[in-house]
C-alpha positions in Angstrom: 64.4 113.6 99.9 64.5 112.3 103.4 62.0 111.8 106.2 62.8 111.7 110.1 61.4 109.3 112.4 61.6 109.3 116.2 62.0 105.7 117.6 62.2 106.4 121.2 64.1 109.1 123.2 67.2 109.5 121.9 66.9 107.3 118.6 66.2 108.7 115.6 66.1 107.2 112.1 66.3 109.0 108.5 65.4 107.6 105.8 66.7 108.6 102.0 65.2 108.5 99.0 67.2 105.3 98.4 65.8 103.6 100.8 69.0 103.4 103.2 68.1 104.0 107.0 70.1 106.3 109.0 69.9 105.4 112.6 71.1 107.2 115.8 70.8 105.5 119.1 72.0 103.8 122.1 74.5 101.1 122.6 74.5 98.7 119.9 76.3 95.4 120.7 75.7 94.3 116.8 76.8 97.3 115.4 80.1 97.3 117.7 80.9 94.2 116.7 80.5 94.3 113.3 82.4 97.8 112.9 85.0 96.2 115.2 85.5 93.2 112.8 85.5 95.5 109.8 88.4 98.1 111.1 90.3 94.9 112.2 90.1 93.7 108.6 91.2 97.1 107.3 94.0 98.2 109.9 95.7 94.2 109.4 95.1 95.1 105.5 97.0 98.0 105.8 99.5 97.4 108.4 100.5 93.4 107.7 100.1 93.2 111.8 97.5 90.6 112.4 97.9 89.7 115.9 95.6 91.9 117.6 94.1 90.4 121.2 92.8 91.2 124.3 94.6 91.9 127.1 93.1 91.8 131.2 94.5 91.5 134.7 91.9 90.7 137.5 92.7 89.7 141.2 90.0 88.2 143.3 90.1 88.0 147.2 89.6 84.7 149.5 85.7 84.8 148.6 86.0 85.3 145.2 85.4 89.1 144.9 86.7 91.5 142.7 89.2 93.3 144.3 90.7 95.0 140.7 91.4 94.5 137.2 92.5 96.1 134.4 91.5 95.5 130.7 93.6 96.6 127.5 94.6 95.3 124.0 98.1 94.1 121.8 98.2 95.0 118.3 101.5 95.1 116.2 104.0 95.2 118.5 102.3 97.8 120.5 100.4 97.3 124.0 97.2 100.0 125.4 95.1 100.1 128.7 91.4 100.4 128.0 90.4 100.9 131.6 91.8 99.9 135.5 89.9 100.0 138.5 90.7 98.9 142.6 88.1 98.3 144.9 87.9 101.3 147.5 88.7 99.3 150.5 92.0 97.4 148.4 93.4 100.8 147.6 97.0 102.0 148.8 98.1 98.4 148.8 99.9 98.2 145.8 97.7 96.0 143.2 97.7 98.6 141.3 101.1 98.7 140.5 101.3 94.2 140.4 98.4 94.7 137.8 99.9 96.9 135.9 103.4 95.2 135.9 101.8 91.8 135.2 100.0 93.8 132.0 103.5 95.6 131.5 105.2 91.5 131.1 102.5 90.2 129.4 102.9 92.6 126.9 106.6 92.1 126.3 105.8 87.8 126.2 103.9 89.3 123.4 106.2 90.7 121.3 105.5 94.4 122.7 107.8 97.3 122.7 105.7 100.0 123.8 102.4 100.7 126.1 100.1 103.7 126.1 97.1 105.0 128.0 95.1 107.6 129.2 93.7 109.0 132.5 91.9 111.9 133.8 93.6 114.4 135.9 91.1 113.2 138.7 92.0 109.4 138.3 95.7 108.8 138.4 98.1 110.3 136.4 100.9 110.3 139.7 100.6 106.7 139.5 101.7 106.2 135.7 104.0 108.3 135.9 105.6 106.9 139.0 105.7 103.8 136.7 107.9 105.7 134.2 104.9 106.5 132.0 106.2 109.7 130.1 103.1 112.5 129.3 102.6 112.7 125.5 99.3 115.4 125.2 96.6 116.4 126.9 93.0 117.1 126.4 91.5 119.8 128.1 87.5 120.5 128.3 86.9 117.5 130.8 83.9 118.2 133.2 84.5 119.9 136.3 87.7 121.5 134.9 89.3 118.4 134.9 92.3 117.3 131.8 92.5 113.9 130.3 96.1 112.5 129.9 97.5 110.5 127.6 100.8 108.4 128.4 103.6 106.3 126.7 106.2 104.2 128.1 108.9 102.0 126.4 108.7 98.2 127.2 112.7 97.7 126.1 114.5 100.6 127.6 115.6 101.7 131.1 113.3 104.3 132.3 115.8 105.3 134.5 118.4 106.1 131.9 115.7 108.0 129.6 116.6 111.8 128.6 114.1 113.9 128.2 115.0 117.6 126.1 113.1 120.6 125.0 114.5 122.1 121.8 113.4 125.6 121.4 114.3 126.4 117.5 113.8 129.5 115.7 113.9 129.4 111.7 115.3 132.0 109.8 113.5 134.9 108.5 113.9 134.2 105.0 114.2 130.4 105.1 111.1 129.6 106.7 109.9 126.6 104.6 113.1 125.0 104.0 113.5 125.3 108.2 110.7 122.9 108.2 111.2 120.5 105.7 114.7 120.5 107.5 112.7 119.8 110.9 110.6 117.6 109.4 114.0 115.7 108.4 115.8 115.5 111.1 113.2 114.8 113.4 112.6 111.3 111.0 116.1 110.6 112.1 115.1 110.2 115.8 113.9 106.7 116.2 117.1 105.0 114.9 118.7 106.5 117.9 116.0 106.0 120.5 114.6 109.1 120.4 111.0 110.1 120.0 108.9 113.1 119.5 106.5 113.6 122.1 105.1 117.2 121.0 106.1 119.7 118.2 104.4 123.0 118.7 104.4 125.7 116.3 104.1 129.7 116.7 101.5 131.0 114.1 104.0 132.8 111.8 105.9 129.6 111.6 109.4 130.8 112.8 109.2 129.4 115.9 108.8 125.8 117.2 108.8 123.8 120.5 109.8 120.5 120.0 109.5 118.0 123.4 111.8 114.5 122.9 112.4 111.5 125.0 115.6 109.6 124.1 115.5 106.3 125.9 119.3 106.8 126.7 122.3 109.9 127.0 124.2 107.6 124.6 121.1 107.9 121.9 120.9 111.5 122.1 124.8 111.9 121.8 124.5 109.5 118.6 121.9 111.4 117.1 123.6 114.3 117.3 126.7 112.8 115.3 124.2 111.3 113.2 126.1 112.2 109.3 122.6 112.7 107.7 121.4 114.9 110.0 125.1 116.8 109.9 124.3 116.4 105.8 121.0 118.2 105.7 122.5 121.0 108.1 125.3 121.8 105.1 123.3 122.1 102.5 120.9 124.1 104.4 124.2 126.8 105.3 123.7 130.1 106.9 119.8 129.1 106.6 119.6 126.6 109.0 118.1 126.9 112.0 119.3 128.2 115.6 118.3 126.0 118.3 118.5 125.8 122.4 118.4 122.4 124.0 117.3 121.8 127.7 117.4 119.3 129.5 113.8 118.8 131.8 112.4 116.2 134.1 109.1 115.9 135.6 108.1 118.9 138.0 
């Protein structure tokens, strides 16, 4: 049994027959940080990384003001931008791209080899990926029609020398299954080559797939492709494996 009381607009509590209190309300700086604490404990528990910090880049002009800053977060090798933001009057100078590049090095003093974030289609999604900032998803549904995009970029390789492919692969009829655990296989094998998947996309009868990979150099995608395990798993799979047409794409 359970009984609801209204605290105030937009806080309401339940209370169980246990006694325990469920509560929904506004911000919560308590709450935060005790759920933050908690997940640290757990993800460090589960990962072995334990050096997660704060990351931020502000610049201030003669009179002290806040001309821009960005804030993000380092975590197991791995870098992420929270938020960034350049005073309306600063814009088109360029601090947004010192900001990011002094987040970018800070990262790699760190012991970073990658760096993620997102921004809406009506913030600046020309500007990250001007800064070699490959697309990885999107999420539609924004208001006002707009599309929130999510980014990557390697903190080790050569943007410049990066390869990006589209692998259009159709399974056969009667192999379906053992097309995917081959996929599923093969596409494990990417990352000792510097290769990553960036999207695998499925067709609803499962004999089609889309698969959209970023290798950070020609010379990883030609060693991947000599790769003897994958050339392993393609015998045994025979006749049954599957047919596949690889282009080559950039950035429209």
């Amino acid at each position: 049994m359970t009984t609801e009381n209204g605290t105030g607009a937009g806080a309401v509590d339940t209370v169980r027959a246990d006694g325990a209190i469920l509560h929904v309300g506004g911000a919560d700086a308590e709450l935060e940080a005790r759920i933050g604490r908690e997940l640290t404990a757990f993800n460090n528990a589960a990962t072995g990384a334990d050096d997660e910090a704060d990351l931020s880049v502000g610049v201030t002009d003669a009179d002290g003001e806040l001309v821009g800053g960005l804030t993000g977060w380092t975590w197991g090798g791995r870098a992420g931008l929270n938020t960034m933001w350049v005073r309306a009057d600063r814009r088109h100078q360029g601090w947004g791209g010192r900001m990011l590049r002094a987040a970018e090095e800070e990262a790699r003093c760190r012991g970073c080899t990658e760096i993620s974030v997102s921004s809406f289609s009506f913030q600046a999604p020309g500007f990250y990926r001007r800064h070699g900032y490959s697309d990885t998803g999107i999420r539609d549904g924004i208001p006002g029609g707009h599309v929130d995009h999510h980014f990557w970029k390697s903190l080790v390789d050569d943007p410049a020398a990066a390869l990006r492919l589209v692998a259009l692969v159709e399974l056969a009829t009667d192999a379906v299954e053992a097309g995917q655990r081959y996929e599923d296989q093969v596409l494990a094998l990417l990352g000792r080559h510097g290769g990553r998947l960036e999207r695998r996309l499925r067709t609803g009868d499962g004999r089609r797939e889309v698969h959209v990979i970023r290798f950070a150099s020609r010379a990883g995608y030609e060693s991947f492709l000599a790769d003897p395990e994958r050339a392993a798993l393609r015998a045994a799979l025979g006749d049954a494996a599957p047919a596949a047409e690889v282009l080559e794409v950039s950035e429209a």
